[in-house]
NUDODREN-223704 format. One record per residue: residue number from 1; residue in three letters; x, y, z of N, C-alpha, C, CB in turn. Coordinates in Angstrom, 2 decimals. Glycine has a CB too. Layout:
! residues N
[rec NUM, 'ALA', [X, Y, Z], [X, Y, Z], [X, Y, Z], [X, Y, Z]]
...
//
This chain:
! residues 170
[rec 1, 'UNK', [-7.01, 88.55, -65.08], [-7.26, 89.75, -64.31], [-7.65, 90.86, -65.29], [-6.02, 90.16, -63.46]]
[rec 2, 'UNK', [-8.56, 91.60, -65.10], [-9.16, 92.38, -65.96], [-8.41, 93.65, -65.76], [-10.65, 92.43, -65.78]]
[rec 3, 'UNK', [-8.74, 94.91, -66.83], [-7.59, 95.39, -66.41], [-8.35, 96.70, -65.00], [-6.61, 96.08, -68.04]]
[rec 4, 'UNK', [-9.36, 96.32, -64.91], [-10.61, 97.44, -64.12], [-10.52, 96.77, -62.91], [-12.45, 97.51, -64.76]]
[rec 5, 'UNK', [-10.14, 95.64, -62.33], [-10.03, 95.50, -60.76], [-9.22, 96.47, -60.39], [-9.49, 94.18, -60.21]]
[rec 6, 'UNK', [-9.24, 96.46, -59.05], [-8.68, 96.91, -58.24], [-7.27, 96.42, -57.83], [-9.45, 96.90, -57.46]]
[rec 7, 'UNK', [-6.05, 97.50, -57.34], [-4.69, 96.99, -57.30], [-4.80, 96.53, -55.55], [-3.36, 98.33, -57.83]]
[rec 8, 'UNK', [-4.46, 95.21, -55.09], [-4.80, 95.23, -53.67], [-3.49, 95.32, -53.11], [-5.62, 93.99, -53.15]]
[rec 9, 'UNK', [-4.22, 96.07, -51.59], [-3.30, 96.78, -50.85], [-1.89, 96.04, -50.77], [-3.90, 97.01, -49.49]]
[rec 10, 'UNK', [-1.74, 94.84, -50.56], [-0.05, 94.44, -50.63], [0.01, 93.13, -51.56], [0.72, 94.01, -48.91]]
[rec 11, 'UNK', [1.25, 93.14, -52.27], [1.50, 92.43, -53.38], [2.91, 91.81, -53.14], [1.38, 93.30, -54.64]]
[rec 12, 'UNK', [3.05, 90.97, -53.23], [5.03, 90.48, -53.14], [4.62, 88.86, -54.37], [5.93, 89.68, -50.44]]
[rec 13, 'UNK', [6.01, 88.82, -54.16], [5.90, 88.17, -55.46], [7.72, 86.63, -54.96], [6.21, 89.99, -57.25]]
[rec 14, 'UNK', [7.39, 85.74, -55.07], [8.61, 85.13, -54.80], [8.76, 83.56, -55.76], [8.64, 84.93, -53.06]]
[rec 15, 'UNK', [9.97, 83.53, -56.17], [10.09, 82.14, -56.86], [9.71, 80.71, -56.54], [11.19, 81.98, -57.02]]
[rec 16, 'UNK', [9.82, 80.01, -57.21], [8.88, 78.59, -56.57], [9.49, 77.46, -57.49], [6.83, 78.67, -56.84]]
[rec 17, 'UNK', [9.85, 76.67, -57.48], [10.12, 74.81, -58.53], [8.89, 74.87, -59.71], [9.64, 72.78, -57.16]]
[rec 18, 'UNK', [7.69, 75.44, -59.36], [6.89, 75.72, -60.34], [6.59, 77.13, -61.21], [5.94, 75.34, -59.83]]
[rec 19, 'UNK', [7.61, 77.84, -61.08], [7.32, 79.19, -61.19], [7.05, 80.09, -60.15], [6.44, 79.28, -61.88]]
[rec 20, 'UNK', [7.42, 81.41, -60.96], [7.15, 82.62, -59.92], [5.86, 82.51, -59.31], [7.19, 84.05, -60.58]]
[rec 21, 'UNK', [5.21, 82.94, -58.45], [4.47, 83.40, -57.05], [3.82, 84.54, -57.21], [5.37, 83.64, -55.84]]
[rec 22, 'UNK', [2.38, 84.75, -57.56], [2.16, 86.37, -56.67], [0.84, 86.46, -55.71], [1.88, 87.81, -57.93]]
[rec 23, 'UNK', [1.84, 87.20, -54.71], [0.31, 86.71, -53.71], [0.08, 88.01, -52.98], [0.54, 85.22, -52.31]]
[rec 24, 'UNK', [-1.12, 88.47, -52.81], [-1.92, 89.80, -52.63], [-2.79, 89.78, -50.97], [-3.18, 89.87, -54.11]]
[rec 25, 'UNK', [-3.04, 90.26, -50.26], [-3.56, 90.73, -48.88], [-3.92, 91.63, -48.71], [-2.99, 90.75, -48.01]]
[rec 26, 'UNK', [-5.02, 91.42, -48.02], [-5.83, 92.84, -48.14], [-5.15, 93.74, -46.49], [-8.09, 92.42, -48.12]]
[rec 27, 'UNK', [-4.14, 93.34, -46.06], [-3.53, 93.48, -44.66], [-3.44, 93.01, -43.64], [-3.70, 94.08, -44.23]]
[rec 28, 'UNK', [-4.85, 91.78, -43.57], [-4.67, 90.83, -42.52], [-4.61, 89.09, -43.28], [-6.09, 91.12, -41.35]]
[rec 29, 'UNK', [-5.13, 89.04, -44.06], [-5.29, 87.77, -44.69], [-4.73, 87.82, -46.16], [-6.79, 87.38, -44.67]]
[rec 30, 'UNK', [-4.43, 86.42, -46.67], [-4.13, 86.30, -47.79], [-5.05, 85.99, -48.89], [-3.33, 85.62, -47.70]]
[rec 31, 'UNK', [-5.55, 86.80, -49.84], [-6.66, 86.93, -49.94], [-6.66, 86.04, -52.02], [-7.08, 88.84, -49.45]]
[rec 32, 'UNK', [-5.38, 85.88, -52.36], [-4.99, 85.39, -53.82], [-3.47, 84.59, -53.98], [-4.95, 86.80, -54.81]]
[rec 33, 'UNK', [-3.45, 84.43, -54.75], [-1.92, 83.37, -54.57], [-2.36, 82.90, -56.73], [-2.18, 81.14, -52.61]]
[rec 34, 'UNK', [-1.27, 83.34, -57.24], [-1.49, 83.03, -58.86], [-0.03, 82.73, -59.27], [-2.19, 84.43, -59.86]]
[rec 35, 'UNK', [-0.19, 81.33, -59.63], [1.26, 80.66, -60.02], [1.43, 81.31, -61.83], [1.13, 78.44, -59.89]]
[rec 36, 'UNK', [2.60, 81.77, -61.90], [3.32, 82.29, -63.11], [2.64, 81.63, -64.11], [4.87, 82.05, -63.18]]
[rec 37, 'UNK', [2.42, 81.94, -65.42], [1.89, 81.07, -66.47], [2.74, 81.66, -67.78], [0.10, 81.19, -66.61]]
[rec 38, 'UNK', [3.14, 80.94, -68.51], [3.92, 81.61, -69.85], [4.58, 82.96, -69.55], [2.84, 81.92, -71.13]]
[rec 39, 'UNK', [5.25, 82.68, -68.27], [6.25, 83.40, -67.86], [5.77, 84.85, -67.40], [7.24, 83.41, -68.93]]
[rec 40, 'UNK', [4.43, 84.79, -67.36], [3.91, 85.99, -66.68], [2.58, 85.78, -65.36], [3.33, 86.90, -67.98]]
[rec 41, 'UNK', [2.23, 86.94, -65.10], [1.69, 87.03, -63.76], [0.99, 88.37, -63.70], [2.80, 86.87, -62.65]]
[rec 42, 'UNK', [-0.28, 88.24, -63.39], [-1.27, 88.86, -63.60], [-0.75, 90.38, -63.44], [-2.36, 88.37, -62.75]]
[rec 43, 'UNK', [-0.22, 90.49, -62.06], [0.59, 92.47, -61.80], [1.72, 92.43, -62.35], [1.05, 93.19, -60.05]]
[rec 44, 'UNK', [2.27, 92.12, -62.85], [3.72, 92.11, -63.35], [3.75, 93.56, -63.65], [4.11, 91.08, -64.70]]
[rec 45, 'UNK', [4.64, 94.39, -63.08], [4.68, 95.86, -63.69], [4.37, 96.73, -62.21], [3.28, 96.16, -65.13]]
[rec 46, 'UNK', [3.62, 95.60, -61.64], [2.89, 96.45, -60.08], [4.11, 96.69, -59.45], [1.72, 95.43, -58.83]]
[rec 47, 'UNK', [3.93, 97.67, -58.50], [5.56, 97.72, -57.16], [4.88, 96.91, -56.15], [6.21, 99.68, -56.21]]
[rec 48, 'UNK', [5.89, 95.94, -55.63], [5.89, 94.55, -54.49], [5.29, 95.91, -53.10], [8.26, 93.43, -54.10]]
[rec 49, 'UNK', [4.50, 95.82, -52.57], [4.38, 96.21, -51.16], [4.05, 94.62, -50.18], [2.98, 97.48, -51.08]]
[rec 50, 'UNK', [5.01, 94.73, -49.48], [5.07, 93.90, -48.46], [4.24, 93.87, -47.26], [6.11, 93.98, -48.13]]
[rec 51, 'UNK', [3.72, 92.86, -46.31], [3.33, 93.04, -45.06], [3.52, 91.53, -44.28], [1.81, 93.64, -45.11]]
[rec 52, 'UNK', [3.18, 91.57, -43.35], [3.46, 90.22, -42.28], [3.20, 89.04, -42.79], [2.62, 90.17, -41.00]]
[rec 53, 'UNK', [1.91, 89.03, -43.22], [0.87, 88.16, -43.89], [1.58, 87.56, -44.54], [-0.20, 88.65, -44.63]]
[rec 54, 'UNK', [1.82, 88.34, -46.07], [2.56, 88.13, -46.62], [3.68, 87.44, -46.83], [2.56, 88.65, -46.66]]
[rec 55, 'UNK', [4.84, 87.98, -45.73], [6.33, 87.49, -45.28], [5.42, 86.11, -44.53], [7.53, 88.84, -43.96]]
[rec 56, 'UNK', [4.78, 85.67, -44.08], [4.48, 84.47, -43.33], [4.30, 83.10, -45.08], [2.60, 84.91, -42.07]]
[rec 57, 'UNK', [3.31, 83.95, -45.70], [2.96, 82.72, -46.58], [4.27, 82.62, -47.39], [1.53, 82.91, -47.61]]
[rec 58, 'UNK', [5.19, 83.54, -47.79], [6.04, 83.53, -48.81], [7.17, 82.54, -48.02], [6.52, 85.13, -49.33]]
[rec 59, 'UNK', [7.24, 82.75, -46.57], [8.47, 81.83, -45.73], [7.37, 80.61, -45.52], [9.27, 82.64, -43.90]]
[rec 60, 'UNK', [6.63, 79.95, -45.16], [5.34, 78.84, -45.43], [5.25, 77.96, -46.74], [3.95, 79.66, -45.49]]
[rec 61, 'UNK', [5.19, 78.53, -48.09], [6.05, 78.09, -48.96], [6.79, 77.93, -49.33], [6.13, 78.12, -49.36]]
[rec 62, 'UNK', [7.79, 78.63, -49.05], [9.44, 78.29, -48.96], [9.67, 76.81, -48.23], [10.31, 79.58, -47.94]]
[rec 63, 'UNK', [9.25, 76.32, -47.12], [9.27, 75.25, -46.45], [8.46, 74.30, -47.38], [8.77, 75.47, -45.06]]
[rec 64, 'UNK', [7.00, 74.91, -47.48], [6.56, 73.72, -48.78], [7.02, 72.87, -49.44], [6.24, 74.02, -49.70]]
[rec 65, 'UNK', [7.55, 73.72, -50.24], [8.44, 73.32, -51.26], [9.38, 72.72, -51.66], [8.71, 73.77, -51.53]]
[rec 66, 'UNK', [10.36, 73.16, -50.22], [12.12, 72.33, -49.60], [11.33, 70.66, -48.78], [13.34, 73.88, -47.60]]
[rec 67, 'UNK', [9.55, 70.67, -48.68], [9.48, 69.25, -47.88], [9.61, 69.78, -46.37], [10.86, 68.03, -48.33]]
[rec 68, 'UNK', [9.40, 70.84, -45.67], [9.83, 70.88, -44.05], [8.38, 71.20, -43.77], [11.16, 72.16, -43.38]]
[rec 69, 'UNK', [6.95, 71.39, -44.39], [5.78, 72.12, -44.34], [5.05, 71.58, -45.18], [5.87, 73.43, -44.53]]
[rec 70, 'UNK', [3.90, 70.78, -44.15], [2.89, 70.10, -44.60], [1.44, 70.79, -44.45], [2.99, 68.87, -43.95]]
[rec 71, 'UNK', [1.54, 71.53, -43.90], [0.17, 71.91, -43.36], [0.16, 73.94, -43.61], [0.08, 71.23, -41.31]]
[rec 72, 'UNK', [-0.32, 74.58, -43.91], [-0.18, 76.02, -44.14], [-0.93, 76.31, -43.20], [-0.52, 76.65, -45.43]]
[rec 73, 'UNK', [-0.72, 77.73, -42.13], [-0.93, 78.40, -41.11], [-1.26, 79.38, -41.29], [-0.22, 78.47, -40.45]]
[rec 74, 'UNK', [-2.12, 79.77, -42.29], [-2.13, 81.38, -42.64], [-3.77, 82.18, -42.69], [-1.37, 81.55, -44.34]]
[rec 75, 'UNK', [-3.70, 83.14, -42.20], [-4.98, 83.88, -42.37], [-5.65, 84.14, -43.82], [-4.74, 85.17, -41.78]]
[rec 76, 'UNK', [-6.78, 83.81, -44.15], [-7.32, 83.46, -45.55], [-8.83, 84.19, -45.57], [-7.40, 81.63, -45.80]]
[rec 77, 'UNK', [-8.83, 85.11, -47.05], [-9.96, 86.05, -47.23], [-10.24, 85.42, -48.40], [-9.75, 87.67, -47.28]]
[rec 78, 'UNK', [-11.30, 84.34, -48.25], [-11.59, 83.58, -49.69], [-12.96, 84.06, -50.17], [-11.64, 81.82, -49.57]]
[rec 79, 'UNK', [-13.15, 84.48, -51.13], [-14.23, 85.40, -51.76], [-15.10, 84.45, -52.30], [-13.74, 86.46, -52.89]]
[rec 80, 'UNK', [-16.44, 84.14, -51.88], [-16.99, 83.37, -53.09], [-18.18, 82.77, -52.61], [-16.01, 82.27, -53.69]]
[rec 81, 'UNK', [-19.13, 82.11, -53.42], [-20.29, 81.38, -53.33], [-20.49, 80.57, -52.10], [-20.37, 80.59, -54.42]]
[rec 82, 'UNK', [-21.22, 80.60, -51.63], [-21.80, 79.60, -50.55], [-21.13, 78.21, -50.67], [-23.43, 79.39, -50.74]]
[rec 83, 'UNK', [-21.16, 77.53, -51.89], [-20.98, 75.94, -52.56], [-19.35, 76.59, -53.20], [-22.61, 75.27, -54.18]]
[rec 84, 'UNK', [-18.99, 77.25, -53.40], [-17.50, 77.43, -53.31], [-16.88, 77.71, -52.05], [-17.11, 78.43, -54.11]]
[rec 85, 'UNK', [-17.40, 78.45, -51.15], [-16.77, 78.30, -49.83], [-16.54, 76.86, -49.14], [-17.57, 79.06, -48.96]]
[rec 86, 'UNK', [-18.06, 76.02, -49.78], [-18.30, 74.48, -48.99], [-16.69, 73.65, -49.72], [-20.34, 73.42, -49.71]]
[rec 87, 'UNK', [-16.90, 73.94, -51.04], [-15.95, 73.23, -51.67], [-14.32, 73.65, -51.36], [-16.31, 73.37, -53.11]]
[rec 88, 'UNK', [-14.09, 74.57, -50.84], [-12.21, 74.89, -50.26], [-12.11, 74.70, -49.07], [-11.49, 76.46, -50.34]]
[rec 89, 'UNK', [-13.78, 74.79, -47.93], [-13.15, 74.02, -46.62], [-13.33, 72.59, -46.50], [-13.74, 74.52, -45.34]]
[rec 90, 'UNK', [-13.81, 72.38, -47.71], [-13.06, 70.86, -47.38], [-12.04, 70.59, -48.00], [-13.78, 69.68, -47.64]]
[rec 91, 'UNK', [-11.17, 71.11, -49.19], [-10.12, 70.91, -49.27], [-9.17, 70.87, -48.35], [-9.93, 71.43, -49.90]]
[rec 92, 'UNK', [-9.72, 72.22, -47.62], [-8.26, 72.74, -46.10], [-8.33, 71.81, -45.66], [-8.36, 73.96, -44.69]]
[rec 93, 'UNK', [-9.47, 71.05, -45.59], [-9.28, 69.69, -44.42], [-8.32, 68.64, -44.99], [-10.85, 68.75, -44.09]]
[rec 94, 'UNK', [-8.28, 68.44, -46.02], [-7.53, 67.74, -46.44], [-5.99, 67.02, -46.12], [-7.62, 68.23, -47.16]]
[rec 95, 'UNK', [-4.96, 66.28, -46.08], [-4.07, 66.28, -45.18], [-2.48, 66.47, -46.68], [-4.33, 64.54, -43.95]]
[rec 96, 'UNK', [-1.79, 66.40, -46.06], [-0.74, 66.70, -47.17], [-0.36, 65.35, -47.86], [0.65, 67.41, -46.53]]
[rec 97, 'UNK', [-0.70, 65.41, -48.74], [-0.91, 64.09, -49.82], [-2.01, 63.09, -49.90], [0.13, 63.20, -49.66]]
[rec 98, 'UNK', [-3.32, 63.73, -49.54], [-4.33, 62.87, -49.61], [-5.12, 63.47, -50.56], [-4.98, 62.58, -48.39]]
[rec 99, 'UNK', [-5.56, 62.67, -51.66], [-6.57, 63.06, -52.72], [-7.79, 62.93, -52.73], [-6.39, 62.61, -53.67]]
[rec 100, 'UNK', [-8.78, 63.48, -53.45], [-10.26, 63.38, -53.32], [-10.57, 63.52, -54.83], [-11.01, 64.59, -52.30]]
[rec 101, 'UNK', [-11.58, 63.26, -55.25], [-12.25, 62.99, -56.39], [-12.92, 64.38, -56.39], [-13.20, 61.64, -56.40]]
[rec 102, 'UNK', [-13.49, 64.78, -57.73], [-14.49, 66.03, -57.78], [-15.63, 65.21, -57.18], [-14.85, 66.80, -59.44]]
[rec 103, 'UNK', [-16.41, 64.32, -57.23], [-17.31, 63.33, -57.05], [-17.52, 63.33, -55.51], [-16.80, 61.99, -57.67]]
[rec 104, 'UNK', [-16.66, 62.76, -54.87], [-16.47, 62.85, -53.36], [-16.82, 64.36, -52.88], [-14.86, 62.44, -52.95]]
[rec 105, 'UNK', [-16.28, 64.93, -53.34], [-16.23, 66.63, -53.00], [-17.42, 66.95, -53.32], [-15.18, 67.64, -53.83]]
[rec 106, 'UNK', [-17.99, 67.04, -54.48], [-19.50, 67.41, -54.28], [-20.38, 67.12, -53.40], [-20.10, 67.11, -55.09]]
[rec 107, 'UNK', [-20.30, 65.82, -52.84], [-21.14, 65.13, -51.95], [-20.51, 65.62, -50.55], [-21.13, 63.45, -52.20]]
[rec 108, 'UNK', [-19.40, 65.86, -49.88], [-19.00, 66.05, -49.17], [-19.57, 67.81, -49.12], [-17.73, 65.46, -49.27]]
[rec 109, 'UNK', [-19.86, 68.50, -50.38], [-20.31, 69.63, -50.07], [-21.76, 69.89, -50.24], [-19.62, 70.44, -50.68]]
[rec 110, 'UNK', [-22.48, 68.23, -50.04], [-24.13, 68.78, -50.08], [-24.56, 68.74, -51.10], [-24.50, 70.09, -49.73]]
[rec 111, 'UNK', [-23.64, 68.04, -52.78], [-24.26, 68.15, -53.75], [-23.63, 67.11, -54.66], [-24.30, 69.45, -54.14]]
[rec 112, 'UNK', [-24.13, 66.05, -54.14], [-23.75, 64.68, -55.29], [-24.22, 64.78, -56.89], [-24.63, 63.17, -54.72]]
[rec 113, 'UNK', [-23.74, 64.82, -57.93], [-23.71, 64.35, -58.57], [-23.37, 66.24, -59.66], [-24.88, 63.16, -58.47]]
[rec 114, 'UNK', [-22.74, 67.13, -59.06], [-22.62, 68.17, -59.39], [-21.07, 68.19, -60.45], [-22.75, 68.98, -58.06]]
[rec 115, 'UNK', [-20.43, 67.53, -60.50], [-19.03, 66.87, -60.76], [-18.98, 68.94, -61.51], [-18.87, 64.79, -62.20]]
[rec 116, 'UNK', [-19.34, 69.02, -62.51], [-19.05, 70.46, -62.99], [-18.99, 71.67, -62.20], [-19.92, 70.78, -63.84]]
[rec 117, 'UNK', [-19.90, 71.63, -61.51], [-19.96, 72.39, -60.56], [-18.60, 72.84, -59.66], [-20.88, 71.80, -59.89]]
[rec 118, 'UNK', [-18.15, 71.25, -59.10], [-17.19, 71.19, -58.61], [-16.47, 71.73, -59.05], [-16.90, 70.41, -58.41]]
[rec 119, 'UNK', [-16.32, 71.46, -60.55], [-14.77, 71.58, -61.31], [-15.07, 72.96, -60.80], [-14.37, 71.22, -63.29]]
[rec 120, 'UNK', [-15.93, 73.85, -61.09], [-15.66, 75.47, -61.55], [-15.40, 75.90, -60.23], [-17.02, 76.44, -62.34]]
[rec 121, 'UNK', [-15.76, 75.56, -59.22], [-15.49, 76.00, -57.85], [-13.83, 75.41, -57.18], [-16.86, 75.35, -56.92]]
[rec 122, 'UNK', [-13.50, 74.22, -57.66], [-11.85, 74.37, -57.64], [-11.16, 75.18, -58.26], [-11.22, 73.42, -58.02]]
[rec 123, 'UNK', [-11.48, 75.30, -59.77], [-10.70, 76.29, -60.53], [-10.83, 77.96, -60.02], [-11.23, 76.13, -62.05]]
[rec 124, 'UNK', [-11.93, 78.10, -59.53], [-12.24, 79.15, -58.93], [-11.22, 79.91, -57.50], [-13.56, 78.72, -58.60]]
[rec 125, 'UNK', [-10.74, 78.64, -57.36], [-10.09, 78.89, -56.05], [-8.90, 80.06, -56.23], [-9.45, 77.43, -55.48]]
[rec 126, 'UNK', [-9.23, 81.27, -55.31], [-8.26, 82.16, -54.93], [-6.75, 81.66, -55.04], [-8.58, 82.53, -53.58]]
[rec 127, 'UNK', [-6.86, 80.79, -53.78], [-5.46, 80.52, -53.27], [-5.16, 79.45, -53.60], [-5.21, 80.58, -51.97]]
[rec 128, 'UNK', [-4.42, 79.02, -54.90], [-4.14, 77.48, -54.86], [-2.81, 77.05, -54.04], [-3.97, 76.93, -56.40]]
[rec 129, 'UNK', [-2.91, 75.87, -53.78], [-1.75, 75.46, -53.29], [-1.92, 75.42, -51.78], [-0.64, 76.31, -53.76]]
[rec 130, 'UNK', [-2.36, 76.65, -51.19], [-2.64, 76.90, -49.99], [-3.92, 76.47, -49.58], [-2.48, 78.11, -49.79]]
[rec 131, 'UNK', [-5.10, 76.10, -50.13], [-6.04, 75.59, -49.97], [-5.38, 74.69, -51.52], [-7.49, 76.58, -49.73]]
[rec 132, 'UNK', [-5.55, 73.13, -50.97], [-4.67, 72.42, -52.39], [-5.94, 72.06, -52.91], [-3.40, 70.89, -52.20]]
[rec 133, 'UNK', [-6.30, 72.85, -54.19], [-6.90, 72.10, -55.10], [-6.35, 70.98, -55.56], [-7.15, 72.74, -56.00]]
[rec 134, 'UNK', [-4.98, 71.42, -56.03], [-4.04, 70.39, -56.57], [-4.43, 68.42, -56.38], [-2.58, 70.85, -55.67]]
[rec 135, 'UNK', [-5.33, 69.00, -54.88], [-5.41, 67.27, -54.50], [-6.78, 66.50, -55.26], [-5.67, 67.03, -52.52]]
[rec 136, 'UNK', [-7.71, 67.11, -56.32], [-8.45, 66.73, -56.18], [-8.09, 65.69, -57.65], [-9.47, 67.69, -55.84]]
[rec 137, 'UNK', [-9.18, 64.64, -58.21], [-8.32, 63.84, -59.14], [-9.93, 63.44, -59.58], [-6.95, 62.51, -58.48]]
[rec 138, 'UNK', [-10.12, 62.40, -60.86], [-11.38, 62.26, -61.35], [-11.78, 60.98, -60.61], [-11.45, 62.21, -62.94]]
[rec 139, 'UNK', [-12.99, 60.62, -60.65], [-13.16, 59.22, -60.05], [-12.42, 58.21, -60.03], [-13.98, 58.71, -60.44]]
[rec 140, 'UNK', [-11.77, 58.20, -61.64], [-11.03, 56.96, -61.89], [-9.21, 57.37, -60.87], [-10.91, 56.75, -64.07]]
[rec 141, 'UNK', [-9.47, 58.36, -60.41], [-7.98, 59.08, -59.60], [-6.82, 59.27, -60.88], [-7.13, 57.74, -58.14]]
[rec 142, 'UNK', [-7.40, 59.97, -61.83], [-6.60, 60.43, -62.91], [-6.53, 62.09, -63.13], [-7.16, 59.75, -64.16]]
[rec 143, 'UNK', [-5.25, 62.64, -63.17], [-5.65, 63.69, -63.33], [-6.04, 64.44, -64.55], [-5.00, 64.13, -62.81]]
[rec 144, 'UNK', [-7.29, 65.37, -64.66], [-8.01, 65.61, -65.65], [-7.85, 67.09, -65.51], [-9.39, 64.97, -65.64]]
[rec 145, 'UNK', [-6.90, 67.79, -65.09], [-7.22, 69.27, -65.38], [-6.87, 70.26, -64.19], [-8.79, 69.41, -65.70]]
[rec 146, 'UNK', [-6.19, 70.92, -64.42], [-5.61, 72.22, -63.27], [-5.80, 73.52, -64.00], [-3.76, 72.14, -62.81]]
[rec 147, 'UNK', [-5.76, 74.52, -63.62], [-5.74, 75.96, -64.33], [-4.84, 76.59, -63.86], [-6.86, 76.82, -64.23]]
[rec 148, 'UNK', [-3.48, 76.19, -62.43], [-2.42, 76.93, -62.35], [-1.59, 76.86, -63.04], [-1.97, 76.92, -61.53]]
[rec 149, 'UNK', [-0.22, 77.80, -63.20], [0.65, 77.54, -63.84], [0.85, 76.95, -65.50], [1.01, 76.93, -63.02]]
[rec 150, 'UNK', [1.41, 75.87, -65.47], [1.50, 75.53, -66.87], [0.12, 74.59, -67.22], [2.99, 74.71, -67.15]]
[rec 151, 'UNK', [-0.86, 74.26, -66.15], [-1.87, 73.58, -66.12], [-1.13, 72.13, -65.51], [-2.62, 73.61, -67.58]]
[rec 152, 'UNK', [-2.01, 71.10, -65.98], [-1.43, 69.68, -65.43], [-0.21, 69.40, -65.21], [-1.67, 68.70, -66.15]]
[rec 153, 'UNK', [0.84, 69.43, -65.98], [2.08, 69.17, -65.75], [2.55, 70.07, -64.16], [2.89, 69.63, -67.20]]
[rec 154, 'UNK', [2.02, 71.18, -63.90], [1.81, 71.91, -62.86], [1.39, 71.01, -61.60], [0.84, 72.91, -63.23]]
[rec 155, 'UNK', [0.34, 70.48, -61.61], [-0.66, 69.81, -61.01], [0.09, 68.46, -60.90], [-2.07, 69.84, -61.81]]
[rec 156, 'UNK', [0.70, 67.95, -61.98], [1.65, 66.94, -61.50], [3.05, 66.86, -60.48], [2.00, 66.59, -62.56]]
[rec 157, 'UNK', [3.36, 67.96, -61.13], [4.78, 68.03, -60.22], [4.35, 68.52, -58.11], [6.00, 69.78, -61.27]]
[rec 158, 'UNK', [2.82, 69.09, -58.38], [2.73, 69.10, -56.79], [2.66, 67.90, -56.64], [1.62, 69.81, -56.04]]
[rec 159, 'UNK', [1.47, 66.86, -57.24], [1.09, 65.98, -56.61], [2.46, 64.96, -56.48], [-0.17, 65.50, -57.25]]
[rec 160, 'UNK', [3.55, 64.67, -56.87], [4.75, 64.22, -56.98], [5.38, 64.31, -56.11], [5.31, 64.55, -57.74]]
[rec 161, 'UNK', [5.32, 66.21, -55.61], [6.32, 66.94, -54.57], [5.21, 65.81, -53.19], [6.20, 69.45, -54.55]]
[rec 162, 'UNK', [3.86, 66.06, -53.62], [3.44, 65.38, -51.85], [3.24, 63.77, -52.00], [1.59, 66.11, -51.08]]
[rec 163, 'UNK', [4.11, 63.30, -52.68], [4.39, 61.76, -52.25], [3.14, 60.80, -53.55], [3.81, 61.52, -50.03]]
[rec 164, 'UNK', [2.41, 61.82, -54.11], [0.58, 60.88, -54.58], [1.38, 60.29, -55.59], [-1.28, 61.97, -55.37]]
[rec 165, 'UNK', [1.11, 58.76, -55.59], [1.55, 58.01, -56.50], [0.27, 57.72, -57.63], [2.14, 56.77, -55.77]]
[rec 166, 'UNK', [0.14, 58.30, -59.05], [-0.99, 58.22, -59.56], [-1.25, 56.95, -60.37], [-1.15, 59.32, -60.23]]
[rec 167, 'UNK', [-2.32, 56.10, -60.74], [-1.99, 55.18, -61.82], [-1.48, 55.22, -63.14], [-2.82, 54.70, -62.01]]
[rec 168, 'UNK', [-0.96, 54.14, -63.54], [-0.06, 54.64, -64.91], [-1.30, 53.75, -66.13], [2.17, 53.78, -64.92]]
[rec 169, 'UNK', [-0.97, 54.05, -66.93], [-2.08, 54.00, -68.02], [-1.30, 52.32, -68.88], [-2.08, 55.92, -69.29]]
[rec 170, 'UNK', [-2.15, 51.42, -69.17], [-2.28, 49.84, -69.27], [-1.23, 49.98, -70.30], [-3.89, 49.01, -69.74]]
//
């Protein structure tokens, strides 16, 4: 986060099995979601303003997390490219513990053989978790790379929390 954006209108912040939480709304939708990294978080220092939105995704993950919430219900302001928008609604489609390849996903968004592309438009993603990048894996269904949290080990412990049994190495 640069330090010249803008502070958005509501901010709350809540703990998680993977680290702290901070997730931002512009008042009707949830518009960011940034898992803790080396023990920090992009506003750290900001004051928490609360709103509905908000209290919905922070109790939404709370269930996540405990296993009672498979599916997220929440109003979503996802900012971005045409071929990044293609690439997070098909994640949403996705079901809770089903994986996809960057490979699949490109093609599924109109652009086979883009695999980079892909990557930058998952990593790109606003809201992780809530739109699960987390699910996506390399052709061979190995995981090759996350940018939340602590990175992969991050990316492992979701895919763990939703049941994905990955291959183990010969």
């Amino acid at each position: 986060m640069t330090a010249s954006a803008p502070s958005p209108s509501f901010l709350v912040r809540t703990d998680s099995p993977i680290g702290r939480l901070e997730l931002s709304s512009d008042g009707a939708n949830v518009t960011r979601l940034v898992v803790e990294s080396n023990g920090t978080l992009p506003r750290d220092g900001e004051p928490e303003r609360g709103n509905r939105v908000l209290e919905r995704a922070v109790q939404q993950l709370e269930q996540y997390f405990s296993g009672r919430r498979r599916k997220f219900r929440l109003p979503l302001q996802l900012t971005g490219t045409a071929f990044q928008q293609a690439i997070w609604n098909r994640l949403l489609e996705l079901e809770h513990g089903e994986v996809i390849s960057y490979g699949t996903l490109g093609a599924a968004a109109g652009r086979a053989g883009s695999g980079r592309a892909v990557g930058t438009a998952v990593r790109s993603n606003p809201v992780p978790i809530i739109v699960p990048c987390h699910r996506v894996l390399s052709t061979a269904g190995t995981v090759i790379g996350y940018s939340g949290g602590q990175g992969i080990p991050t990316k492992l412990w979701l895919l763990a929390h939703e049941g994905v049994l990955l291959p183990q190495p010969a």
